[in-house]
N, C-alpha and C positions, 0 to 999 in steps of 0.2 A: 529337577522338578519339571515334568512335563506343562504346557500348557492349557493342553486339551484335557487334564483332568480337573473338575471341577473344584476337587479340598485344594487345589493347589490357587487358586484363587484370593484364598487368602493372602496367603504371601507374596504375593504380586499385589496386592491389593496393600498390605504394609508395606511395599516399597515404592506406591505412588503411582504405579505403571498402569494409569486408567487406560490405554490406547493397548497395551496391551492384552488388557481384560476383553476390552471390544473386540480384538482379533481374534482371541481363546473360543470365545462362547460365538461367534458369529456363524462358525460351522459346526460345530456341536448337537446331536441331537442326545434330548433329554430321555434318560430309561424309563426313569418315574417322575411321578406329581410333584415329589422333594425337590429330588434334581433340575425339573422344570420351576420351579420357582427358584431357587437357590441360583440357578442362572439367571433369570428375569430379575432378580433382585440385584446382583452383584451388575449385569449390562445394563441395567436402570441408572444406577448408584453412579458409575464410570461416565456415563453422558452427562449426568447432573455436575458428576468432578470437572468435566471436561466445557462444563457451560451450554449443552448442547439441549436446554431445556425443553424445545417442540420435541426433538425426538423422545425426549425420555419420556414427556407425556403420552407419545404415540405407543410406546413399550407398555407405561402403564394401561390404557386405553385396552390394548391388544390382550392383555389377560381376562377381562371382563369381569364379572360379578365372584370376587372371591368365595362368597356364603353359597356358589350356585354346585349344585350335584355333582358337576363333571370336577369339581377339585375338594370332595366335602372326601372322608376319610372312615372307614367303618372301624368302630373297636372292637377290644376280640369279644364282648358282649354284645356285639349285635347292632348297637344301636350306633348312629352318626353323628360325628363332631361337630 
């Protein structure tokens, strides 16, 4: 299980290895919206394990307004999530 791939997060994630999730995703760049939050959530998650609470609010902070256009998702009708 590589670390640099994101599904693999879980499993590292079931074995408690918060410091390791930080090191995975910290050079990581995200392909898509998914990926970019599936990472934000999982490098959130590891700071809050790890007690590292300012940071992790700075993580949350740094995504900004979820409902906002640059992360909102078209369906194949047309219209937006």
């Amino acid at each position: 299980m590589k670390l640099g791939d994101t599904r693999s997060n879980v499993g590292i994630a079931e074995q408690g290895a918060w410091r390791s999730i930080l090191e995975a995703i910290k050079g990581q760049q995200a392909a898509d919206q998914e990926q970019l939050l599936c990472q934000a959530a999982y490098y959130t998650l590891a700071l809050v394990k790890l007690h590292n609470y300012t940071a992790a609010d700075a993580e949350i902070l740094k995504l900004g307004d979820l409902n906002s256009a640059h992360l909102s998702k078209v369906s194949d009708d047309g219209e937006q999530n």
